[in-house]
C-alpha positions, 0 to 999 in steps of 0.5 A: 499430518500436523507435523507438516502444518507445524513447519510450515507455522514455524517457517511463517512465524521466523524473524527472517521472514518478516522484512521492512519494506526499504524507506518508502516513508509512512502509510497513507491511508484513503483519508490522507491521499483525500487530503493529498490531493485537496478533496478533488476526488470521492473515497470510491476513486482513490480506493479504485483508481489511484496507484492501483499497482502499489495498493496495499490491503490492511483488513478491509482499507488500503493504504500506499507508501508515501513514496509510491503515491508521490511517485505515482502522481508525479507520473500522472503529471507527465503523461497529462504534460 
């Protein structure tokens, strides 16, 4: 039985499985979306309401690749156009 298990740690522990995102710029954290958008909305909103789709769990944080949040507000915009 620990064979198996010991496959499976090497298969998840290989350089190849660990690839960088293409350039999506850096990580923007609930603080940094906050200050992205001027204070208009609570912690709780961005964590539950902003570009919920390319949210990203670190621990018990989210975070957004600066490109997706860009082009999630970018979006917003046009629909409220």
């Amino acid at each position: 039985m620990s064979a198996p298990k010991r496959q499976r740690l090497e298969l998840i522990s290989t350089p190849e499985a660990v690839v960088a995102p293409a350039n999506r710029g850096r990580l923007l954290y609930v603080s940094d979306v906050a200050e992205l958008l001027g204070q208009r909305k609570s912690d709780w909103w961005i964590r539950h309401r902003f570009a919920p789709h390319t949210k990203i769990k670190i621990g018990r944080d989210c975070a957004w690749y600066e490109s997706d949040a860009y082009s999630w507000l970018d979006a917003q915009r046009g629909k409220s156009a």
